[in-house]
Every structure is written in structure tokens, then in C-alpha cells.
LOMAR-198976 format. One line per field, with one value per residue (C-alpha): x, y, z; residue in three letters; chain. Coordinates in steps of 0.25 Angstrom, whole numbers. Layout:
east c(X/...)
north c(Y/...)
up c(Z/...)
type c(Ala/...)
mol c(A/...)
! end
This chain:
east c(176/166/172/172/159/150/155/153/139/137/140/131/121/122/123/112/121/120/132/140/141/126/123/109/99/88/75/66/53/41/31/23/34/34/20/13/-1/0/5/-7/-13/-6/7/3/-2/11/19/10/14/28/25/28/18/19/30/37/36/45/54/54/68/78/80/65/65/63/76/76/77/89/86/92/106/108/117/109/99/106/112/96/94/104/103/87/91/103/91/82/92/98/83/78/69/53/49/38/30/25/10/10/21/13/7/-8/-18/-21/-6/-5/-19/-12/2/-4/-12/0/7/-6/-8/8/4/-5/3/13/4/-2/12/14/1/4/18/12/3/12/23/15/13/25/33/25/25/41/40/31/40/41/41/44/32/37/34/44/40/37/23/12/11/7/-9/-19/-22/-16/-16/-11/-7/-13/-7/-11/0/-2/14/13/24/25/24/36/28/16/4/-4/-20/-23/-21/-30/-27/-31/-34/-35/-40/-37/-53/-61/-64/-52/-55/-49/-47/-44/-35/-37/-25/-27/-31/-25/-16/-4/10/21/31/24/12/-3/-4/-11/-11/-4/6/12/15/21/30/35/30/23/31/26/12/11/15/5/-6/-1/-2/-17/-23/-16/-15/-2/2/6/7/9/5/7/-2/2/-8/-1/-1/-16/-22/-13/-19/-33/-32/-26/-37/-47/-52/-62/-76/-80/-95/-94/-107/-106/-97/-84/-74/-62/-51/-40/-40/-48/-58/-69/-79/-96/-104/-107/-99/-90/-75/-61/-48/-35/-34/-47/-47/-34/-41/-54/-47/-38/-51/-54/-58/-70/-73/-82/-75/-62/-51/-61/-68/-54/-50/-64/-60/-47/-51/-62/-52/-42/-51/-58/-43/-41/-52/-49/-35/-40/-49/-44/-43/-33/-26/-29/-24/-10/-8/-19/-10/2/-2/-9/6/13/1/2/17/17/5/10/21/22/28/42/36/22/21/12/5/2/-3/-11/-19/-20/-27/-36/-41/-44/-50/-59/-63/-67/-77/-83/-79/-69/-71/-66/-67/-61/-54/-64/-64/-69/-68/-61/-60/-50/-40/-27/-20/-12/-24/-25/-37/-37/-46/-48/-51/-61/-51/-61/-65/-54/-46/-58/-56/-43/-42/-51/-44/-30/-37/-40/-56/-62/-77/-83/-76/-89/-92/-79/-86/-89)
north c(-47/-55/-60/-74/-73/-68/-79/-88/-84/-87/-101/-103/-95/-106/-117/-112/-113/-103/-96/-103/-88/-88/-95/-104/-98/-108/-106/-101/-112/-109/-101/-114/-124/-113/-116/-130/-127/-115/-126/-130/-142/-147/-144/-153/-163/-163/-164/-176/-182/-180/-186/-203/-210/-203/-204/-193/-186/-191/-179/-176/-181/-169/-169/-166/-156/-141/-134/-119/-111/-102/-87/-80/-74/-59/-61/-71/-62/-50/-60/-63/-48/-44/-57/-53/-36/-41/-51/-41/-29/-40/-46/-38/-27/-32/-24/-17/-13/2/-1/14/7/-4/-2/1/-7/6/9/-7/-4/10/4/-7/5/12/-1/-4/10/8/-2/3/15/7/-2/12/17/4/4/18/17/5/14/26/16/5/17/24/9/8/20/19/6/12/13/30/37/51/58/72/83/87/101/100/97/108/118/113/113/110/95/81/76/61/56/43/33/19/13/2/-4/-19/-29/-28/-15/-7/6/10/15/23/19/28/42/48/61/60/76/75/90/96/96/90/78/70/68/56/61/50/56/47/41/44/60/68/78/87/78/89/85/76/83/78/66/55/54/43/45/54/45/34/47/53/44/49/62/66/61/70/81/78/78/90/98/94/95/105/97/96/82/77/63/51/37/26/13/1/-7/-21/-16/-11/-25/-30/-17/-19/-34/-27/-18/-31/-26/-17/-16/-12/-11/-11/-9/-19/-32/-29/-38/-31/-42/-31/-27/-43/-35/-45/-41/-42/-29/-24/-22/-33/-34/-34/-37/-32/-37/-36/-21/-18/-22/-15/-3/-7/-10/2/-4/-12/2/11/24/17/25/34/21/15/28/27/13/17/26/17/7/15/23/10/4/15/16/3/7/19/10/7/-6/-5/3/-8/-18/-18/-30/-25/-9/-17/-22/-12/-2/-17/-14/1/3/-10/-4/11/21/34/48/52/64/55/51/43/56/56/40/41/54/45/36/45/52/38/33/46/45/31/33/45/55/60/60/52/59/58/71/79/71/78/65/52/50/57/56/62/65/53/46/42/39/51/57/72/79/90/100/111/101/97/110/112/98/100/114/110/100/108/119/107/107/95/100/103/90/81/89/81/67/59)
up c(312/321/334/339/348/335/327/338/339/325/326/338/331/319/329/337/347/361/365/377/384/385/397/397/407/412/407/419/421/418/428/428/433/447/447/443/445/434/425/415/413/402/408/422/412/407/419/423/411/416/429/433/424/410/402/397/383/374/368/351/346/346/332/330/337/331/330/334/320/324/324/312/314/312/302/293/295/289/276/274/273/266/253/252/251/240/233/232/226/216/213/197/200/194/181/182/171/171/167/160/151/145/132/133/125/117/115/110/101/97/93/84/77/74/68/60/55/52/44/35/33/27/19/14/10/2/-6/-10/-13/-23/-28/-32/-35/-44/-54/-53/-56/-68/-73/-73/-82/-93/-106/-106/-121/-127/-128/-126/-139/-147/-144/-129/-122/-123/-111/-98/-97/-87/-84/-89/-103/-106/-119/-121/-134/-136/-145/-151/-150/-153/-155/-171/-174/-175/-170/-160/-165/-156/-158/-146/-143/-131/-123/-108/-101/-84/-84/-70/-67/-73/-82/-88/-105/-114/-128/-140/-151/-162/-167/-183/-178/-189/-185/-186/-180/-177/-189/-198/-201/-200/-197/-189/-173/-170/-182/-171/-164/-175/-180/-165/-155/-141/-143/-157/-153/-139/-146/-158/-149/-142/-152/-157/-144/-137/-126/-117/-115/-101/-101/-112/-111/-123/-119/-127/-130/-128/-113/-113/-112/-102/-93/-97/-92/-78/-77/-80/-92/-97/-101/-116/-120/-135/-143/-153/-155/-160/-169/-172/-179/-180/-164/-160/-155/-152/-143/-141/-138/-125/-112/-109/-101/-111/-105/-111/-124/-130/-124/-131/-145/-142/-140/-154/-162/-173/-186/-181/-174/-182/-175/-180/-173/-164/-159/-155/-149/-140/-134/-132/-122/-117/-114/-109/-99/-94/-90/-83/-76/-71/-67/-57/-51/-35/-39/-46/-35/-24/-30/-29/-41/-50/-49/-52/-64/-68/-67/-74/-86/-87/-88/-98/-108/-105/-111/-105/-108/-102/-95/-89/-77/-67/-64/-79/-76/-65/-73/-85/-76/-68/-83/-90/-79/-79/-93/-90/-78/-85/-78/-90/-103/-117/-131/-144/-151/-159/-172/-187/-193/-191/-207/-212/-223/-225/-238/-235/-236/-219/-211/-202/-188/-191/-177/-175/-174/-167/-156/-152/-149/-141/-134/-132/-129/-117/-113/-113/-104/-93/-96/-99/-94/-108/-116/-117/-130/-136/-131/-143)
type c(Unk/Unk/Unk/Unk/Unk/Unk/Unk/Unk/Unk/Unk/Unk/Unk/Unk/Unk/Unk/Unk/Unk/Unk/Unk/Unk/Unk/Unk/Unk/Unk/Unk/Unk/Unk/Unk/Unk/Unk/Unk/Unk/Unk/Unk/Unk/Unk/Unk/Unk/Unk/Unk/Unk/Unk/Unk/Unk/Unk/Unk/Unk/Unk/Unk/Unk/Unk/Unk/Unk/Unk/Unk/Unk/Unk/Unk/Unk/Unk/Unk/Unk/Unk/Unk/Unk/Unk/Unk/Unk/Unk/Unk/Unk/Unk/Unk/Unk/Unk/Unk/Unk/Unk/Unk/Unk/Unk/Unk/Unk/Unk/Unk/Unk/Unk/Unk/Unk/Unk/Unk/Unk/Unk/Unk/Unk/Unk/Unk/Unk/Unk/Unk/Unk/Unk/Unk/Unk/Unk/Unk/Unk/Unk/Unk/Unk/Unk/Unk/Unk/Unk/Unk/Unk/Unk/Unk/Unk/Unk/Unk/Unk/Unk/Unk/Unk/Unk/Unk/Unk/Unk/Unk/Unk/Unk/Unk/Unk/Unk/Unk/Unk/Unk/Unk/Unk/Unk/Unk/Unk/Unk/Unk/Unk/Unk/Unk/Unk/Unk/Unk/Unk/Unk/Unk/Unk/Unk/Unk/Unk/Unk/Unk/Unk/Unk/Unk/Unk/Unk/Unk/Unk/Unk/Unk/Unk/Unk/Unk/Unk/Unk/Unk/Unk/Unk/Unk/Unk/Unk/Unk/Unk/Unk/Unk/Unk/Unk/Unk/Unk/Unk/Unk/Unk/Unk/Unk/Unk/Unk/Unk/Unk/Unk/Unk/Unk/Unk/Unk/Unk/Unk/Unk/Unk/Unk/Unk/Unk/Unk/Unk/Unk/Unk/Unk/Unk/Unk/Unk/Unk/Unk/Unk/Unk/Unk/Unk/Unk/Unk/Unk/Unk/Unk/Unk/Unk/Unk/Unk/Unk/Unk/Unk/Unk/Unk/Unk/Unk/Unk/Unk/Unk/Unk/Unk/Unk/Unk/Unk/Unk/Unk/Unk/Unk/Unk/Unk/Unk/Unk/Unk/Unk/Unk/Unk/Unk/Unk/Unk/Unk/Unk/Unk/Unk/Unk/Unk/Unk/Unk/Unk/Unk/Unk/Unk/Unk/Unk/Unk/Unk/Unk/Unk/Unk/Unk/Unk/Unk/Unk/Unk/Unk/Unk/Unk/Unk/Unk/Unk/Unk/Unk/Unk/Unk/Unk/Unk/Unk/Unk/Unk/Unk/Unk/Unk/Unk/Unk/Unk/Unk/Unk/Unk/Unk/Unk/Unk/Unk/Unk/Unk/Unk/Unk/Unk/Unk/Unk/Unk/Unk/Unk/Unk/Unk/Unk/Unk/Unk/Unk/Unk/Unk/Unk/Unk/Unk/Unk/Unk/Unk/Unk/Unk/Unk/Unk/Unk/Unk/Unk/Unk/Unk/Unk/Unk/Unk/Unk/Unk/Unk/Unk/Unk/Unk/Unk/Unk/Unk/Unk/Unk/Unk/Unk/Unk/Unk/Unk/Unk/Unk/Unk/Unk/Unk/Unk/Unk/Unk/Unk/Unk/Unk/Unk/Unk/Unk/Unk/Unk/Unk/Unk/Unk/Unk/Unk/Unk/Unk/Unk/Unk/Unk/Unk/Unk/Unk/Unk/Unk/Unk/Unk/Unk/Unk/Unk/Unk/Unk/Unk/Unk/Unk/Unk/Unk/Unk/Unk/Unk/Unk/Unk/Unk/Unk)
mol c(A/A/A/A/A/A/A/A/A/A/A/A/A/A/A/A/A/A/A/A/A/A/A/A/A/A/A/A/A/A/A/A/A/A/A/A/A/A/A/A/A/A/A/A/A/A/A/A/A/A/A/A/A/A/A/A/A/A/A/A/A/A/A/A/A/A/A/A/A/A/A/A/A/A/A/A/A/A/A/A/A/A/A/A/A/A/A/A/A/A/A/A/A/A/A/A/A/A/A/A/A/A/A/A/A/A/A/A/A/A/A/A/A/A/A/A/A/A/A/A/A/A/A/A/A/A/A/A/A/A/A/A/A/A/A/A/A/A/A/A/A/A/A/A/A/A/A/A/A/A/A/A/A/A/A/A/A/A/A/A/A/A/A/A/A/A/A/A/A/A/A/A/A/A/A/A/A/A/A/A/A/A/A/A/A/A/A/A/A/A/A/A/A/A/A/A/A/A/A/A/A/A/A/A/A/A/A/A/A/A/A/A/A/A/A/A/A/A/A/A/A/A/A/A/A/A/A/A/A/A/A/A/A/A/A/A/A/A/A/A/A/A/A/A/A/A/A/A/A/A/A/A/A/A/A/A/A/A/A/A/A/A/A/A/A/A/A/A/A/A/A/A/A/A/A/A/A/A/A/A/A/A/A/A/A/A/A/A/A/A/A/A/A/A/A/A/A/A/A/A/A/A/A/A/A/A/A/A/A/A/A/A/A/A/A/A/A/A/A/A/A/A/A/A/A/A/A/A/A/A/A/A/A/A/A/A/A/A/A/A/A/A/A/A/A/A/A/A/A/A/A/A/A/A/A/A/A/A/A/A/A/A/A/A/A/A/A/A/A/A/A/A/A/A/A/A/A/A/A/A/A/A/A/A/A/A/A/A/A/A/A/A/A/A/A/A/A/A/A/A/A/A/A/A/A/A/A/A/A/A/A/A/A/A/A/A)
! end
């Protein structure tokens, strides 16, 4: 505890008060007073002004005088101190950035890469889950029918054969007619061949004898028909497709049409064929007529089964073209048009589609080829009295023994 003297110094301190025990010692005078010629002239002139005759100088008022700033107490001093060392532990630490730990401009440049290159990986992965799925979707919507033989397929051979049948189901009829048969071959090397079976071809129908093509199917439906044409050509069957024609205009349109060169004009009242000679663009429905027209044909059912596989190869061809592949709403509608016109086997798949595609599309740009079976005779008669198509039964063991082997090489002597 401070005594009474300390805390009386205080409050002289703060008083500006001198302690009474300090005795008040007289200030010495100056050298000069001793001595009044050492005193300079300024300071004579100033004790003559002090003499009789000059007034005196008159004194500043007290209270304009400068007061004596007291000296700093020990104390306050220390209290100073001690509030600046407590501000300063309490005041928040600057951040500093490390500048090693700012991102560069080539890890900016690098990081707006990676989202960009993120990007387009994942706009990639949707265009080609479009483009696997559009055809899967569709394929799943086509109607599937029977087409599996009685007696089993024919053992596996080399290649892909698709059977290809135009029926001609429209509303009135109580059943479908197939005006088309063709047989498609994609050999493993080599060039792919289109064969036409004409529909009136006269042969042997497991169960009900001889008899036209196309009866086989009116008597047993893809089934029958499959294995019918199995058993003339020696060909195993791998995949089966039934094009409607209600549905083969629509796909033309898609596609924009097609081109037909006829020779001459042509006038068909039973199909509304009407159309000049020469080269000229058809959409849908005059394509599905051209392709119908027989009697104004003078090959009759060979003729149709020509344009048949004109037609369908130039629509093809249209479909494998990248266009049709880059745009997203012309590949949509062409899936929306195929599963509407198309009827596929239970055991075909889109493998089976896309090979169908590939082959047409090779027939179309020359670089397969498109025959008619080997034919003795297109007039033939049956006891019945039926107009039947007699095949060249030598040839066409050789055609199709070729063709069940996987070598289309030497096939250009079957061209018509």
C-alpha cells in the first residue's frame, strides 16, 4: 500500500505543485550583472530604456502566458505502455497471400480446358447414346412375326443372308400378298449381291406340293415361306424383314425422294402410274406405284421385281448417308418410318438391320451387285392352268451354291 508521502506527490504532481519540504534556492545572476561592460549592446540599450525618461515594457497578461506542459509521470507512462502492447496483441493479424498459391494464368488457361474438353466429352457421349439408342427404340416398336421353319434353320454358314418380302397388306383385304421376294448375301469379303425371287417362281412348298412362291406364304405365313426358300436355294436364313407398303411411301418422303430414269412414258391405270420419260425426282407415292406397276410393263413380273430393287437400294442409300446420321430429326424420323413400314422376325436384330442397310446401299452405289434367279421361262403353265416363272434349275444351284460358300467374286455372269 503506497504511504502518505507518494500519494502526496501525486497530487502535487497533478497540481504542478512543488513539494513544501523542497526548499527554494535563489537562482545565481548572471556573469554579466558582475560585470556591466561584458553586457552586449542590446542589453545596455535595454537597461537604458529602464532608465528615467523611457517608460517601462508593459507585461503579456497572465493568462496569455504559455503554461509549462507538465513532464510525464512514471506511472502514466507505464499505463501508455502497457494499453499500446495490449492493442497490439488484441489488433487481427493482416492476411497475407502466399503468391505461390495464387492460380497462375496457365493454370487459369489450363482449368478452362479441362471444363471445356468435359464438355464435349459429354456432349459426345449423348450424340452416341442417340445413335445406338434411336435404333434400338425403334427396332423394339416394329410388330415381330414367326418366321422360324418348321424343321429348324439350315446349318450355320459363312456370311449374312436376309430375307426380304414386300407384302402388300392393305385395309380391305382379309390377307397379305407378298408381290416381293428378294434374298440379300453380305459375304465376309467381298461384294455384297441382291437376288429377286420372283413371287410366281414355281416350286416345291414342304406340305402342299408345287406351287407358286408367294402361295407359301398365303398357306403358312413367314414361317412356311423361309423355309420354302431354304430349301430351293440352299441358303441358311439369318434374318427376316416384312416391308408394308403403306409404310414405304411415308419412308421415301423421309428420305426426300428418289430418282427414276424411265425410257419411255408410262401410264399404268391399275397402279396410277403416270409418268414422262427420262430422269426425274418421285416422292413417296408415286415410287410405291412405280414399284407396284407390272401389266404396262412388258417383263411383267421380272420388270416389277427390277424396280423393286431399284427403289429399295436407292432408299437405302439415301438412309447411309451422313446426313442422315447428323441430323438428329431427320435419324428420328427416319426410326418413326422404318418400325411403321417394317415387320421383323423374332430372332432378327439390329445387327441384322444395320447389315441390311450396309448391303442395300452397296448394291445401290455399284459396288455390289443386283440379279434376278436364273430363269428358263417366265411363261409357264401348270396343269391347273396357272401362269407360272420356271427357273433355270442348273444356274441357279450354281448361283446359290456360290453364294452359300461366302463367294460372290465370280456372280457377274448371273447379271441380266
Amino acid at each position: 500500500m503506497r504511504d502518505e508521502s507518494e500519494r502526496r506527490a501525486d497530487i502535487d504532481w497533478l497540481y504542478q505543485k512543488e513539494p513544501e519540504s523542497t526548499p527554494k534556492t535563489p537562482n545565481p545572476p548572471p556573469a554579466a550583472a558582475l560585470d556591466p561592460t561584458a553586457l552586449p549592446s542590446a542589453t545596455l540599450a535595454q537597461e537604458r530604456s529602464h532608465s528615467p525618461g523611457h517608460p517601462a515594457p508593459v507585461e503579456a497578461p497572465a493568462s496569455r502566458r504559455p503554461r509549462p506542459v507538465p513532464a510525464p509521470h512514471p506511472n502514466q507512462e507505464n499505463q501508455t505502455r502497457s494499453v499500446e502492447e495490449q492493442v497490439r496483441r488484441t489488433a487481427p493479424t493482416p492476411v497475407r497471400t502466399d503468391p505461390s498459391r495464387r492460380p497462375s494464368r496457365r493454370r487459369r488457361r489450363a482449368s478452362g480446358a479441362r471444363r471445356t474438353i468435359r464438355f464435349i466429352g459429354l456432349v459426345l457421349a449423348a450424340w452416341l447414346l442417340f445413335l445406338i439408342g434411336t435404333p434400338i427404340y425403334w427396332i423394339n416398336q416394329m410388330k415381330v412375326v414367326d418366321d422360324t421353319p418348321a424343321g429348324g434353320h439350315l446349318a450355320d454358314q459363312s456370311g449374312t443372308a436376309i430375307l426380304l418380302v414386300g407384302s402388300d397388306a392393305r385395309e380391305g383385304l382379309e390377307s397379305a400378298r407378298t408381290d416381293t421376294i428378294m434374298l440379300l448375301y453380305l459375304p465376309p469379303k467381298g461384294r455384297s449381291v441382291l437376288v429377286s425371287l420372283p413371287r410366281d417362281s414355281y416350286v416345291p412348298i414342304a406340305g402342299y406340293g408345287q406351287g407358286k412362291l408367294n402361295s407359301a406364304y398365303a398357306m403358312g405365313g413367314p414361317a412356311l415361306l423361309e423355309q420354302t426358300v431354304e430349301a430351293v436355294t440352299g441358303v441358311r436364313i439369318d434374318g427376316y424383314y416384312e416391308i408394308g407398303f403403306d409404310g414405304f411411301s411415308e419412308l421415301v418422303d423421309v428420305v426426300g425422294g428418289v430418282e427414276i430414269c424411265p425410257e419411255t412414258p408410262i401410264n399404268d391405270e391399275l397402279s396410277g402410274l403416270n409418268v414422262p420419260a427420262g430422269c426425274q425426282q418421285i416422292n413417296g407415292t408415286t415410287a410405291l406405284a412405280y414399284v407396284r406397276m407390272r401389266y404396262s410393263d412388258p417383263e411383267g413380273d421380272i420388270g416389277r421385281a427390277k424396280r423393286q430393287r431399284e427403289i429399295t437400294s436407292k432408299v437405302m442409300a439415301k438412309i447411309a448417308t451422313p446426313t442422315s446420321v447428323l441430323n438428329p430429326f431427320r435419324y428420328w424420323n427416319l426410326g418413326r418410318a422404318g418400325s411403321g413400314m417394317l415387320a421383323r422376325g423374332k430372332d432378327t436384330g439390329a445387327g441384322d438391320l444395320a447389315a441390311t442397310v450396309l448391303g442395300l446401299a452397296n448394291v445401290s452405289n455399284g459396288e455390289g451387285l443386283s440379279l434376278v434367279v436364273p430363269i428358263k421361262t417366265t411363261e409357264g403353265w401348270t396343269d391347273d392352268g396357272q401362269s407360272v416363272v420356271i427357273w433355270n434349275s442348273e444356274q441357279a444351284i450354281q448361283l446359290f451354291d456360290e453364294i452359300s460358300r461366302g463367294d460372290t467374286s465370280n456372280l457377274d455372269r448371273f447379271a441380266a
